[in-house]
Residue frames relative to the residue before (quaternion, step in Angstrom):
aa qw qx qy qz dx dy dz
X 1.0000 0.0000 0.0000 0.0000 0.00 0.00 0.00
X 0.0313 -0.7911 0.5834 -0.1813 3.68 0.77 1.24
X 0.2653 -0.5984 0.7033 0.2772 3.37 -1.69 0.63
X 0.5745 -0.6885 0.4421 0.0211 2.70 -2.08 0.60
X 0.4865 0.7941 -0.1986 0.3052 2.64 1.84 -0.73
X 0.2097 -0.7263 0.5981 0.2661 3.59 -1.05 0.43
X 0.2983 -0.7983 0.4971 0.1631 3.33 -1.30 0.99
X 0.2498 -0.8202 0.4605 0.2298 3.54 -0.79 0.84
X 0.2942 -0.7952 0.5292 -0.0310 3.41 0.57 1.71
X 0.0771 -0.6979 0.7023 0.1178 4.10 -1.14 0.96
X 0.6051 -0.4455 0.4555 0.4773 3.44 -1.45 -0.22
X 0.7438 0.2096 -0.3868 0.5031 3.68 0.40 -0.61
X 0.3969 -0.6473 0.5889 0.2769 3.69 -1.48 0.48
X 0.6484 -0.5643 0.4746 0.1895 3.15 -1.91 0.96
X 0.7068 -0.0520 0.0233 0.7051 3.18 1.36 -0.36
X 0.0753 0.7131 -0.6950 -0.0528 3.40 -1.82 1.19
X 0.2736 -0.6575 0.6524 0.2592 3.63 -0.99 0.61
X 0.0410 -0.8038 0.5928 0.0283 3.61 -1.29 0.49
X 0.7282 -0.2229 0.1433 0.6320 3.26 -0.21 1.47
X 0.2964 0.6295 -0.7058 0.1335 3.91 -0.06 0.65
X 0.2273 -0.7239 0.6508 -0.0284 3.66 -1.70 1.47
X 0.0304 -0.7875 0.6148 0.0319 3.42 -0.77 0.70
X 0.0483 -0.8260 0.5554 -0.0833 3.64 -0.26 0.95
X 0.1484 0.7617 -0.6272 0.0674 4.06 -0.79 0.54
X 0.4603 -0.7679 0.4095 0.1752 3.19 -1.29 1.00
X 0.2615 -0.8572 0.4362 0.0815 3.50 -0.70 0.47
X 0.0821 0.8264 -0.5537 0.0614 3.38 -0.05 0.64
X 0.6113 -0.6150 0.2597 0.4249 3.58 -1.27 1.31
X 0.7394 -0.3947 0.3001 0.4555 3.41 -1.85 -0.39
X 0.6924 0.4618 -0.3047 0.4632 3.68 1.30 -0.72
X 0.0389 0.9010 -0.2858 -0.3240 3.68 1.84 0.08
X 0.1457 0.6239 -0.6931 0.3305 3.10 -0.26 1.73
X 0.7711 0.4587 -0.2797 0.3416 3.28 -1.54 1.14
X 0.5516 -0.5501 0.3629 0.5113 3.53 -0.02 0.74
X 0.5849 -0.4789 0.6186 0.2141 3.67 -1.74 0.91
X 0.2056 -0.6203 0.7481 0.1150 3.56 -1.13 0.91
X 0.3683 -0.7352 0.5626 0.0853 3.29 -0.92 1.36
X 0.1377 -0.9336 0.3306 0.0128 3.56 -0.36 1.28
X 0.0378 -0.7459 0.5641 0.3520 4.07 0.52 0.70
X 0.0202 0.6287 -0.7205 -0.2919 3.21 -1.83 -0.14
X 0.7383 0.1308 -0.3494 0.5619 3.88 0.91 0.59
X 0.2771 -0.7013 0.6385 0.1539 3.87 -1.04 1.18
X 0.7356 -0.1664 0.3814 0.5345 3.92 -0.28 0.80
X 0.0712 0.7118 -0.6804 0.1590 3.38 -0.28 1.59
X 0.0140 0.7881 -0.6154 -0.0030 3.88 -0.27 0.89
X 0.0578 0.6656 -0.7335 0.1248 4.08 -1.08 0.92
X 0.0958 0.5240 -0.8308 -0.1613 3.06 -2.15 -0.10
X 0.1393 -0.6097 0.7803 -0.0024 3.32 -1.64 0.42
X 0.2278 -0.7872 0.5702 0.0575 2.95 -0.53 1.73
X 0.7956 -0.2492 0.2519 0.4914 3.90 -1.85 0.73
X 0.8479 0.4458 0.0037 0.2869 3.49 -1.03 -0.11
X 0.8939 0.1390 0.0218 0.4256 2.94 0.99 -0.81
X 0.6989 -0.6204 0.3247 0.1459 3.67 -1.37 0.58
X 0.0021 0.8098 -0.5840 -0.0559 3.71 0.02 0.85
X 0.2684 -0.7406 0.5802 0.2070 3.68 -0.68 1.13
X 0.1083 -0.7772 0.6086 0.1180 3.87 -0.88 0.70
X 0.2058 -0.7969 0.5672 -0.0280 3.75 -0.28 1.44
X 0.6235 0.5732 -0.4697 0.2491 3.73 -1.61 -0.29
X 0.9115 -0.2399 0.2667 0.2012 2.82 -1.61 0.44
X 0.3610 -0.6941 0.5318 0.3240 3.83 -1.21 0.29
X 0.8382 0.2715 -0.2237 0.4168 3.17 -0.38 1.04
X 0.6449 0.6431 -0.3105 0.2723 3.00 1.61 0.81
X 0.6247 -0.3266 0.1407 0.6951 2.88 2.10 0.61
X 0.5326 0.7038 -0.4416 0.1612 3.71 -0.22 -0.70
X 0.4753 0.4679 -0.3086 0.6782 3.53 1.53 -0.88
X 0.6008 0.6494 -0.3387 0.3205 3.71 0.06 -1.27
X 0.9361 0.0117 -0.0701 0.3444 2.89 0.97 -1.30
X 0.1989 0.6438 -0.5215 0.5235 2.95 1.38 1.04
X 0.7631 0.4307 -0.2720 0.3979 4.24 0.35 -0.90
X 0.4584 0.5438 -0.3450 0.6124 3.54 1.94 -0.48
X 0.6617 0.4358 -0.4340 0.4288 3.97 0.20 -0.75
X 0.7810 0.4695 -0.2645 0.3158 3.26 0.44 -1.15
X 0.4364 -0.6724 0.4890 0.3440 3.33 1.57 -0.93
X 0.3360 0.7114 -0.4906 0.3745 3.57 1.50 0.28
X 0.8536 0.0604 -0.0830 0.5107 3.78 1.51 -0.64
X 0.3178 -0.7630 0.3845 0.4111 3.96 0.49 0.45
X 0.4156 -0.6587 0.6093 0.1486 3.72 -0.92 1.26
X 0.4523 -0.6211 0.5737 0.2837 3.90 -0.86 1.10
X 0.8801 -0.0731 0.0126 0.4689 3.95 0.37 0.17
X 0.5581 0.5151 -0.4651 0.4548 3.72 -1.36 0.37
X 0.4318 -0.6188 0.6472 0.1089 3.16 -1.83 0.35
X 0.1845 -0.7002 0.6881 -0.0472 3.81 -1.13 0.83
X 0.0066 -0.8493 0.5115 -0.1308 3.42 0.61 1.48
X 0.1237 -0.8166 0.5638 -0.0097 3.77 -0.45 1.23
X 0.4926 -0.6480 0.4694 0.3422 3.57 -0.54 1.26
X 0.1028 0.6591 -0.7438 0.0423 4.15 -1.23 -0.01
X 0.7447 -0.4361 0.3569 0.3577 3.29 -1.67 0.79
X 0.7471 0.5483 -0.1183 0.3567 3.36 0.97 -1.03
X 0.6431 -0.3317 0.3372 0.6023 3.34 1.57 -0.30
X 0.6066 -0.6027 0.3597 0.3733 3.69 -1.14 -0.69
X 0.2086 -0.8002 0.5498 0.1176 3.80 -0.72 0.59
X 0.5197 -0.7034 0.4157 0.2498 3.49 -1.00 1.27
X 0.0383 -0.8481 0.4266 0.3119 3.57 0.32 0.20
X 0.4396 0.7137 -0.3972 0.3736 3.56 1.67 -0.25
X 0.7033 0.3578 -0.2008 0.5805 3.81 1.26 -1.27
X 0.3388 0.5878 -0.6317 0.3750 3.89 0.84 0.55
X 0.0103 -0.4338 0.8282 0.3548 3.70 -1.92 -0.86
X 0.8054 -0.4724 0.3576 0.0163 1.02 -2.57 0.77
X 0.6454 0.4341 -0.4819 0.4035 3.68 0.92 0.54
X 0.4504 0.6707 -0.3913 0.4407 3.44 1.82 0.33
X 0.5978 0.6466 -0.3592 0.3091 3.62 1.08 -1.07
X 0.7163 0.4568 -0.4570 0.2636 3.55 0.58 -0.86
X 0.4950 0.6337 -0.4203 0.4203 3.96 1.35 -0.67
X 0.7436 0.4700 -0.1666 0.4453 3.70 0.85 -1.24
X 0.5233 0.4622 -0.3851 0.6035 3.32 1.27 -0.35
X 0.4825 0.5369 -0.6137 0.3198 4.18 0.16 -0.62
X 0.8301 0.5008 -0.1311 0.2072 3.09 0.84 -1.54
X 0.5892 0.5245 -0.1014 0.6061 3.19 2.41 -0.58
X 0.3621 0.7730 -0.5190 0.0447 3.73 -0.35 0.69
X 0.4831 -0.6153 0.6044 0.1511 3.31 -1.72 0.52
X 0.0729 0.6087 -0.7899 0.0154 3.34 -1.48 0.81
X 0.3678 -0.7960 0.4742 0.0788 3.20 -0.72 1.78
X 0.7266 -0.4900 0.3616 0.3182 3.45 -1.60 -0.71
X 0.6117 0.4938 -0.2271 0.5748 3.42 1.66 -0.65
X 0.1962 -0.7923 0.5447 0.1925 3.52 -0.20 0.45
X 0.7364 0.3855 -0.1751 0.5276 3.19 1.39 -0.48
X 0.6636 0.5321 -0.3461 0.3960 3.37 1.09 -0.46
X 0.4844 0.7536 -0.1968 0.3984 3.02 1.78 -0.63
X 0.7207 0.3142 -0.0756 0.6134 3.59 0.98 -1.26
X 0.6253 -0.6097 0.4746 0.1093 2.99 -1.63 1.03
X 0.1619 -0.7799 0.5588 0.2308 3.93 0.25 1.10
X 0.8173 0.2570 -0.4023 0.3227 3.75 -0.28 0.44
X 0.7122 0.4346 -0.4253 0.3508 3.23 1.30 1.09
X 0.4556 -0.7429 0.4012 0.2823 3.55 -0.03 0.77
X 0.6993 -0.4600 0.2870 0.4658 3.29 -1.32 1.52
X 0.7441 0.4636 -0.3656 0.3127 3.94 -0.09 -0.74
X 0.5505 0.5936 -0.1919 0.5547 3.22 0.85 -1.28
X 0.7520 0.0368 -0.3793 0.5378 4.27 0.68 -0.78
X 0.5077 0.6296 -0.5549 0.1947 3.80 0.09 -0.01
X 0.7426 0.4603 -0.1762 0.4535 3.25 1.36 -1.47
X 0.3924 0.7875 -0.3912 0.2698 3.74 1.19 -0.61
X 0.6641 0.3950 -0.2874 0.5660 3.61 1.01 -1.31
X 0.6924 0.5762 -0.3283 0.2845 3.92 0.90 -0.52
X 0.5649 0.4634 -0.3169 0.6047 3.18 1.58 -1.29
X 0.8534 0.2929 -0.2602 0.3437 4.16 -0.02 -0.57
X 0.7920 0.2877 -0.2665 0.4679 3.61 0.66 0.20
X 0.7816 0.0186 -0.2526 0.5700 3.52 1.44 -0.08
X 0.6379 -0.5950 0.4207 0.2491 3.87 0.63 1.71
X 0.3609 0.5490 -0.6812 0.3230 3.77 0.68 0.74
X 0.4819 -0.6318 0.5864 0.1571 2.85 -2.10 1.38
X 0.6847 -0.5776 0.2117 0.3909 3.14 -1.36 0.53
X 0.5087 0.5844 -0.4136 0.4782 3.94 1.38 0.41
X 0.6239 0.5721 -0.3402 0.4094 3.17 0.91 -0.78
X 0.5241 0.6510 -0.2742 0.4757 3.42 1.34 -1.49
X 0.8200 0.3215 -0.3185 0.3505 3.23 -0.12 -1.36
X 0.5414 0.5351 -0.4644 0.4527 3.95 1.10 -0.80
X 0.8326 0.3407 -0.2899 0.3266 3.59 0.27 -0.74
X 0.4110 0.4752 -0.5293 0.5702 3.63 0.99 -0.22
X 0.6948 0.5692 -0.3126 0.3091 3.52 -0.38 -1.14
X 0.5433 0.6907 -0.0242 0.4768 3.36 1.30 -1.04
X 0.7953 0.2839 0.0152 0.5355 3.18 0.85 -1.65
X 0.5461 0.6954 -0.1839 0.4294 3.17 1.31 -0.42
X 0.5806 0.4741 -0.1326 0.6485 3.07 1.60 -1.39
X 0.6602 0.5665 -0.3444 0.3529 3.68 0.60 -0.80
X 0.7181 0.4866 -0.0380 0.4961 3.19 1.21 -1.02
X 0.7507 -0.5653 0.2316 0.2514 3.01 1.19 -0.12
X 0.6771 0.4592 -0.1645 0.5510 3.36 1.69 -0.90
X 0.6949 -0.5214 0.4230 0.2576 3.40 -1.67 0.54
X 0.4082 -0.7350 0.4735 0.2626 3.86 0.23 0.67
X 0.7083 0.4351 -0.4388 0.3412 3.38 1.14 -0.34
X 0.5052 0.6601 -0.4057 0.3801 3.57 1.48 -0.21
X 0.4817 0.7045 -0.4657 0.2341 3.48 1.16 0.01
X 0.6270 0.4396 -0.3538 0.5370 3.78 1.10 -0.20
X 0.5632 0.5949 -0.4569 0.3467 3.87 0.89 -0.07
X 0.1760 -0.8078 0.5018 0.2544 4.11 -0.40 0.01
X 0.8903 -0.3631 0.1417 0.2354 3.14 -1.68 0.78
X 0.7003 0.2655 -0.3754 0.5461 3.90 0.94 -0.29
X 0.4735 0.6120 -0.4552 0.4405 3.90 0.86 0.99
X 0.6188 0.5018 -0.2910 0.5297 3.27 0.95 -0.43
X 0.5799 -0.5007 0.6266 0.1427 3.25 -1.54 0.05
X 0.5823 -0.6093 0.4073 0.3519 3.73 -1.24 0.88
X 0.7455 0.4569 -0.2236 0.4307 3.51 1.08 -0.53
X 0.6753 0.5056 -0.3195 0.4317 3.14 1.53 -0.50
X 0.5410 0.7163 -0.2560 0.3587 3.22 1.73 -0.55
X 0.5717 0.6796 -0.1002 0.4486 3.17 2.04 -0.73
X 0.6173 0.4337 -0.2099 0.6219 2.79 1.34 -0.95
X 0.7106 0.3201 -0.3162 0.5409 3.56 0.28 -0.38
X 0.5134 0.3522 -0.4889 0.6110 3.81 0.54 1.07
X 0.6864 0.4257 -0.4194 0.4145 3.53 0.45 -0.68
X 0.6314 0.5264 -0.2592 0.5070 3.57 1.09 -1.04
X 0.7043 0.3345 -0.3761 0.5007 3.74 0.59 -0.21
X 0.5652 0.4717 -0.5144 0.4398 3.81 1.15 -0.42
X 0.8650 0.2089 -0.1954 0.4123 3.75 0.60 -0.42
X 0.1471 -0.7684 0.4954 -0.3774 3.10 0.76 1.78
X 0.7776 0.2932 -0.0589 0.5531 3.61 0.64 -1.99
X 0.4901 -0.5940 0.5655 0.2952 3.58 0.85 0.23
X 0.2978 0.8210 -0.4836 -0.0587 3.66 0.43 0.59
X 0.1447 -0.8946 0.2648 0.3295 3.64 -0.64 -1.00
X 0.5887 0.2882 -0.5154 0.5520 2.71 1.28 1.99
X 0.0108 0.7864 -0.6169 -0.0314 3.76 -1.11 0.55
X 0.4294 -0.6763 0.5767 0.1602 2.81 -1.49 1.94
X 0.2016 -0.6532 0.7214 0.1107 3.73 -0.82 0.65
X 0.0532 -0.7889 0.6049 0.0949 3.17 -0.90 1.29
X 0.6173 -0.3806 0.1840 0.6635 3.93 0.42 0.51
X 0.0265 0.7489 -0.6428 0.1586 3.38 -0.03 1.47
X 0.8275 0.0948 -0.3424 0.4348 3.75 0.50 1.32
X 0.3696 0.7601 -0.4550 0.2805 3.17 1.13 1.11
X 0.7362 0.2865 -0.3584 0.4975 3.01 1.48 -0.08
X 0.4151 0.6624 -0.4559 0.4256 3.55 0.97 0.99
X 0.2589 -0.8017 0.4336 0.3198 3.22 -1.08 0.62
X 0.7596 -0.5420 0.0809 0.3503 3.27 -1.34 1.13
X 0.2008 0.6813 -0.5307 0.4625 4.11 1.47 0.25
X 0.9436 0.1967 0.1697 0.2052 3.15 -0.32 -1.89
X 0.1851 0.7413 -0.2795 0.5815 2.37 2.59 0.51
X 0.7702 0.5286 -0.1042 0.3412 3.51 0.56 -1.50
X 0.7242 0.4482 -0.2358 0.4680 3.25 1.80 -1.60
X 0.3085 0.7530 -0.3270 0.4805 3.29 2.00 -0.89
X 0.7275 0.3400 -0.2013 0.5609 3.96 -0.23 -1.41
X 0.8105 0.4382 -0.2800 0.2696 3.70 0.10 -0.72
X 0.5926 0.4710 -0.3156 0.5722 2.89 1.65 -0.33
X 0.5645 0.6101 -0.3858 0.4003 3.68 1.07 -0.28
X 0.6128 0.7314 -0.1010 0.2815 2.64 1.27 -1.12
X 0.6323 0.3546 -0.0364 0.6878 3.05 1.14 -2.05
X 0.5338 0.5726 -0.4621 0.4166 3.97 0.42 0.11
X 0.6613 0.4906 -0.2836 0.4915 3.69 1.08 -1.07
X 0.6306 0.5960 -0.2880 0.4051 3.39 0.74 -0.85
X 0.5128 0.7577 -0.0974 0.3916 3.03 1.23 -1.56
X 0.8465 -0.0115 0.3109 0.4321 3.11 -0.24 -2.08
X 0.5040 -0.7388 0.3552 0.2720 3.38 1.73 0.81
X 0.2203 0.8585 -0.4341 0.1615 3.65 0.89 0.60
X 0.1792 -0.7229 0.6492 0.1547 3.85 -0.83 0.40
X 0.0503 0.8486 -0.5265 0.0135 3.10 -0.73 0.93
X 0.4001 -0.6627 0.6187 0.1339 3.64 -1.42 0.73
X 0.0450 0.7042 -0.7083 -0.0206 3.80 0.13 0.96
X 0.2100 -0.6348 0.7386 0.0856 3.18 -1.94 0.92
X 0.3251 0.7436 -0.5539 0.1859 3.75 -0.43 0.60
X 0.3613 -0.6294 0.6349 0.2651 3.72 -1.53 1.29
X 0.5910 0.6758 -0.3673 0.2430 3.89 1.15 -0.24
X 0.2089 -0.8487 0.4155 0.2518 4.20 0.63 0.58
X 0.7392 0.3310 -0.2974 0.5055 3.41 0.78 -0.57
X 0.3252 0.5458 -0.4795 0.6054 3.84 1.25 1.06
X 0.8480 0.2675 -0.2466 0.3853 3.45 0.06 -1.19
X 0.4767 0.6370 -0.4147 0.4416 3.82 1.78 -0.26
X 0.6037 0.5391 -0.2445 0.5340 3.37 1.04 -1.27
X 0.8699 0.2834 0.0068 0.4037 3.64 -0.33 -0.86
X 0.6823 0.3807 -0.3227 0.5342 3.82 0.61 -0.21
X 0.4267 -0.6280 0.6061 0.2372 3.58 -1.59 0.52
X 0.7892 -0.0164 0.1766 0.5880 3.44 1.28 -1.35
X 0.5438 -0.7422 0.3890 -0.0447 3.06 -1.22 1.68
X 0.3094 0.7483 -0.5827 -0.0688 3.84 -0.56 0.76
X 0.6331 -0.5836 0.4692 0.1960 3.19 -1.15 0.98
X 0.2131 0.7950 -0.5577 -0.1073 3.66 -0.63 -0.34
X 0.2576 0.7341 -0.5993 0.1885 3.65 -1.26 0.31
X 0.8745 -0.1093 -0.1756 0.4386 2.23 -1.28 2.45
X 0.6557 -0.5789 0.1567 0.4586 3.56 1.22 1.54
X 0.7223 0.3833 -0.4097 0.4043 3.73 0.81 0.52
X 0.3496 -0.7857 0.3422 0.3787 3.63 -0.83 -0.30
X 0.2325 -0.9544 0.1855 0.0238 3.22 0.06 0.93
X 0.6730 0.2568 -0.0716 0.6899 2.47 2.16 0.67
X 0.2407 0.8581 -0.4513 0.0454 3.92 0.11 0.93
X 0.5419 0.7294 -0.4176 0.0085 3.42 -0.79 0.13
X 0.8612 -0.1541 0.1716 0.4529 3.89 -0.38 -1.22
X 0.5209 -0.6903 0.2723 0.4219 3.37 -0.02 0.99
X 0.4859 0.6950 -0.2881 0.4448 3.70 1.18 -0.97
X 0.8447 0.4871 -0.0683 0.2110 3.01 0.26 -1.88
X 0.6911 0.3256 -0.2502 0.5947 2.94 1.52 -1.28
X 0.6978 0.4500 -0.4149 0.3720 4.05 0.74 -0.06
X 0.5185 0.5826 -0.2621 0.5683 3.64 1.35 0.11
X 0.8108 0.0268 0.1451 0.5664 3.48 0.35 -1.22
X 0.1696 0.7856 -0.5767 -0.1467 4.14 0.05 0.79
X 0.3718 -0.7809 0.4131 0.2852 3.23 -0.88 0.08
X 0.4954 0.4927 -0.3061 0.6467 3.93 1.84 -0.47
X 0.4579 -0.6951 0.5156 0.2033 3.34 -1.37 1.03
X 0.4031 0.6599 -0.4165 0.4781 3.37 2.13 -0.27
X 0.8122 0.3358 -0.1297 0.4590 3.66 0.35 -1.15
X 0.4583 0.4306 -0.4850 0.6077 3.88 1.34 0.36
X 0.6064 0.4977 -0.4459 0.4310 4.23 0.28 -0.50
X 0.8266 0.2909 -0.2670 0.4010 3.45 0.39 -1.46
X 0.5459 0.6033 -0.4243 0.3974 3.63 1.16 0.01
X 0.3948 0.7575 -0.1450 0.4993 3.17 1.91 -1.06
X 0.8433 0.1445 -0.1247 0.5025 3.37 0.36 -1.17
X 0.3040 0.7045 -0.5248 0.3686 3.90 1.47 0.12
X 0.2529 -0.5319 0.7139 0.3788 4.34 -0.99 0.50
X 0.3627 -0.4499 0.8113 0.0888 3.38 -2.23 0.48
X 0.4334 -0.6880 0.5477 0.1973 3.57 -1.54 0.88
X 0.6673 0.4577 -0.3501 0.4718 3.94 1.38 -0.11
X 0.4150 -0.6801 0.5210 0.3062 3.43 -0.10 1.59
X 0.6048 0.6824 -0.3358 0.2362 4.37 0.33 -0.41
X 0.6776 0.5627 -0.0788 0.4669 2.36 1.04 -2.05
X 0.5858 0.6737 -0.1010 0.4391 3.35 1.35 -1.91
X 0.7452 0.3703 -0.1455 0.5351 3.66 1.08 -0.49
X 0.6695 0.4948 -0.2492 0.4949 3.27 1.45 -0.75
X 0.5454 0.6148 -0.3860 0.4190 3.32 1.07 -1.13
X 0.5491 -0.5461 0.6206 0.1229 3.94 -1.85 0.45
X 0.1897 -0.8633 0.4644 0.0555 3.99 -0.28 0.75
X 0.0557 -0.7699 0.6257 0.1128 3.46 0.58 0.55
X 0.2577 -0.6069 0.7502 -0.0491 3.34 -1.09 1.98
X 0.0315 -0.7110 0.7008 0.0495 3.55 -1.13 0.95
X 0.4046 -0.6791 0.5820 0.1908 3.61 -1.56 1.32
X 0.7134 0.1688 -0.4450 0.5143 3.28 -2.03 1.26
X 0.3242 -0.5193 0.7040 0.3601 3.42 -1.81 -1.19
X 0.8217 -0.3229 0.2533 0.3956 3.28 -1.74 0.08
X 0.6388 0.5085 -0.3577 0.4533 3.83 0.77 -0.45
X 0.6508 0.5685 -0.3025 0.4022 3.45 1.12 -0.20
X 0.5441 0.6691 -0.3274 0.3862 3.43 1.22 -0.21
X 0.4072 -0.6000 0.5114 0.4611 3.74 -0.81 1.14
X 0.4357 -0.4375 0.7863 0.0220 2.23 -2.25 0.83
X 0.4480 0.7245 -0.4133 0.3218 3.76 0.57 0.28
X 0.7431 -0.3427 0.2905 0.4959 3.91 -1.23 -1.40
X 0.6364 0.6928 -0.2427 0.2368 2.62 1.46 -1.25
X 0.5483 -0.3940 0.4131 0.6111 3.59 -0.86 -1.11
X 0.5882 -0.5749 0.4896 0.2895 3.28 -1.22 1.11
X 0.6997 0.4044 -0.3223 0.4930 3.84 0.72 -0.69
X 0.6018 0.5836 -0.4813 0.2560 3.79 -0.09 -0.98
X 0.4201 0.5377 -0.5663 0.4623 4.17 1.21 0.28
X 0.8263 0.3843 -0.0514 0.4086 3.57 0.56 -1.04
X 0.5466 0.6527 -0.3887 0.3523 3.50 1.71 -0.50
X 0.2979 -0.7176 0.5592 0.2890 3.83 -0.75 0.11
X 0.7222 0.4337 -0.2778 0.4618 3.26 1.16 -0.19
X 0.5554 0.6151 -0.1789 0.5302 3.44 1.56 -0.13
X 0.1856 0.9375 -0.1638 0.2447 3.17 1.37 -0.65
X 0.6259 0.0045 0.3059 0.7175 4.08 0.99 -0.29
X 0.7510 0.4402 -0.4276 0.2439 3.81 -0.29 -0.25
X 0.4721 -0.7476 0.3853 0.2640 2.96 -0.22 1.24
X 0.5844 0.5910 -0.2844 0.4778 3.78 0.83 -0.71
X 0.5239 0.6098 -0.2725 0.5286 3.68 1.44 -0.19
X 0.7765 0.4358 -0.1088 0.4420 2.79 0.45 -1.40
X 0.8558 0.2522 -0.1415 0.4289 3.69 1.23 -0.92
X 0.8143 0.2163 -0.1923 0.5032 3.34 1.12 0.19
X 0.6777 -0.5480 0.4223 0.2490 3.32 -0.94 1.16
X 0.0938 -0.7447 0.6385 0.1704 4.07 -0.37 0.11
X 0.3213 -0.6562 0.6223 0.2810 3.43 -1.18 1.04
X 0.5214 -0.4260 0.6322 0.3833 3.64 -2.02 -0.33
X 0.2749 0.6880 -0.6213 0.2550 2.82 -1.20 1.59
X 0.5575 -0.7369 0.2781 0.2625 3.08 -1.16 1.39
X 0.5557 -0.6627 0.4997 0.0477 3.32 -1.00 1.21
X 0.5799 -0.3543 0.2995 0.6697 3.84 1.04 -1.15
X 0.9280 -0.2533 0.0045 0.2732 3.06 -1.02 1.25
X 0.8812 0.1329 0.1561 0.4260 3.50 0.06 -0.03
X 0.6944 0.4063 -0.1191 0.5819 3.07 1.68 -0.25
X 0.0924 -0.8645 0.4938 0.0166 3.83 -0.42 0.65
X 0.2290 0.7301 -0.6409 0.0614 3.76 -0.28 0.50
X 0.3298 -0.6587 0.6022 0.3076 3.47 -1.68 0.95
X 0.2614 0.7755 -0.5347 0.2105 3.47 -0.77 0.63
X 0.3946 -0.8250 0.3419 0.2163 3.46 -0.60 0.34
X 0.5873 0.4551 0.0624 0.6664 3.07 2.01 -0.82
X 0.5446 0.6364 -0.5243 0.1532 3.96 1.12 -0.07
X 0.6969 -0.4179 0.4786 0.3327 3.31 -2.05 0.88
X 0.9478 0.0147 -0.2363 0.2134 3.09 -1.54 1.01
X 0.1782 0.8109 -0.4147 0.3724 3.45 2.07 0.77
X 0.3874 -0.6381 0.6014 0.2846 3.67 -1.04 0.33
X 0.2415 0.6595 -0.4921 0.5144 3.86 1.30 0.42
């Protein structure tokens, strides 16, 4: 279930992460004793070129939320750079202040996972579309109504539903009216934080299609977060793995669902259902032992507790593997990956 789409990739990206580190101390329940110094991102590096869609996969608890609230600045990251394309080149938004963020946000938005937690129940669809208009760009209350009205249509919904509030709507319609307030500011990137996991799979589909035809549309760069693979096959240009705050696997959407090369990203494909009930029976299941909290915390690779192919190798166990490119276009950190000239 590949997209088709053609991306209109520039030289400078719409977004670049650079070595971003997130680090938080910990101190027992009785907090006495020195602070155990915790990473929950090791040097997260991405670009996501103009245009196009970077699927973010992995595990609960391996950062992905983590870092989606570090881009935005929702939490300050202990190091790295959050480089936002601009006509002018790129701007750090980490080395902005905080009375700089709201201009750089116009350009940065979120459409979350709750469609409903998301929106304000005692304000009606008009009242949250236009809010970011009446207080950051002084539209009067005509101006409001042309553009809500506007956006509404974009998204799909009846402009007249704009006076109706938020337990009237549907789970799917509720989406859309987040998607329509995330692009209010005319941005030109959106973080998708599983924005149809809590939909059912009907409206799952109209959800993606309308994302879809929106990019095309309005030239959009998106960050899709999703634990769903055949979401991010459908809908992503290019693939990073993560696990246990690193990524451990990056490249072309094709490539890494056709051919992976990390035994991390053969498991979770592994455990992905297939729609041919044959194939689905024939196919091998790579069952992996413990969960994500089990992984050393040590030099080694963080995965090689859980790797089947890692397994006894001493090189696992003692040294860290860097990301590097495997065959063309495709990057996995691993010492041991499938189809390497290694």
């Amino acid at each position: 279930m590949g997209t088709t789409r053609t991306a209109t990739a520039v030289a400078t990206p719409a977004l670049s992460i650079k070595d971003v580190v997130h680090s938080y101390a910990q101190r027992s329940v009785l907090g006495v004793g020195k602070a155990k110094r915790t990473d929950v991102l090791k040097g997260i590096s991405l670009d996501i070129p103009q245009g196009t869609t970077l699927g973010l996969v992995g595990e609960s608890g391996c950062g992905k939320t983590t870092l989606v609230k570090s881009i935005l600045r929702l939490i300050e990251p202990t190091s790295g750079q959050i480089l936002l394309g601009t006509e002018s080149g790129q701007e750090d938004v980490l080395a902005l202040p905080k009375s700089e963020l709201t201009r750089v946000r116009r350009k940065l938005q979120v459409v979350f996972q709750d469609p409903y937690g998301s929106l304000n129940p005692r304000m009606t669809v008009f009242q949250t579309v236009s809010e970011p208009l009446r207080v950051h760009l002084k539209m009067d209350e005509a101006a409001c109504k042309d553009r809500v009205r506007d956006l509404l249509e974009l998204v799909g919904l009846d402009p007249k539903m704009a006076n109706r509030y938020p337990h009237e709507f549907s789970g799917g319609q509720r989406q859309r009216v987040g998607i329509a307030r995330a692009l209010a500011f005319e941005p030109s990137v959106l973080i998708l934080d599983e924005p149809v996991s809590a939909l059912d799979v009907s409206v799952q589909a109209q959800i993606l299609n309308l994302i879809i035809g929106l990019q095309k549309k309005l030239d959009l760069t998106y960050l899709f977060v999703s634990h769903d693979l055949a979401v991010i096959e459908h809908v992503a240009d290019a693939v990073a793995v993560m696990y246990l705050g690193r990524i451990v696997e990056h490249g072309k959407t094709e490539s890494i669902f056709s051919n992976p090369a990390h035994p991390y990203t053969q498991a979770l494909l592994s455990a992905s259902p297939i729609p041919d009930v044959t194939a689905e029976r024939q196919r091998t299941r790579i069952v992996l032992r413990g969960d994500i909290s089990s992984s050393s915390a040590g030099t080694g690779c963080q995965f090689h507790p859980r790797c089947p192919v890692g397994e006894g190798k001493e090189r696992c166990a003692a040294e860290s593997p860097a990301l590097a490119e495997v065959r063309p276009g495709q990057l996995a950190a691993c010492h041991f990956p499938t189809g390497s000239a290694k």
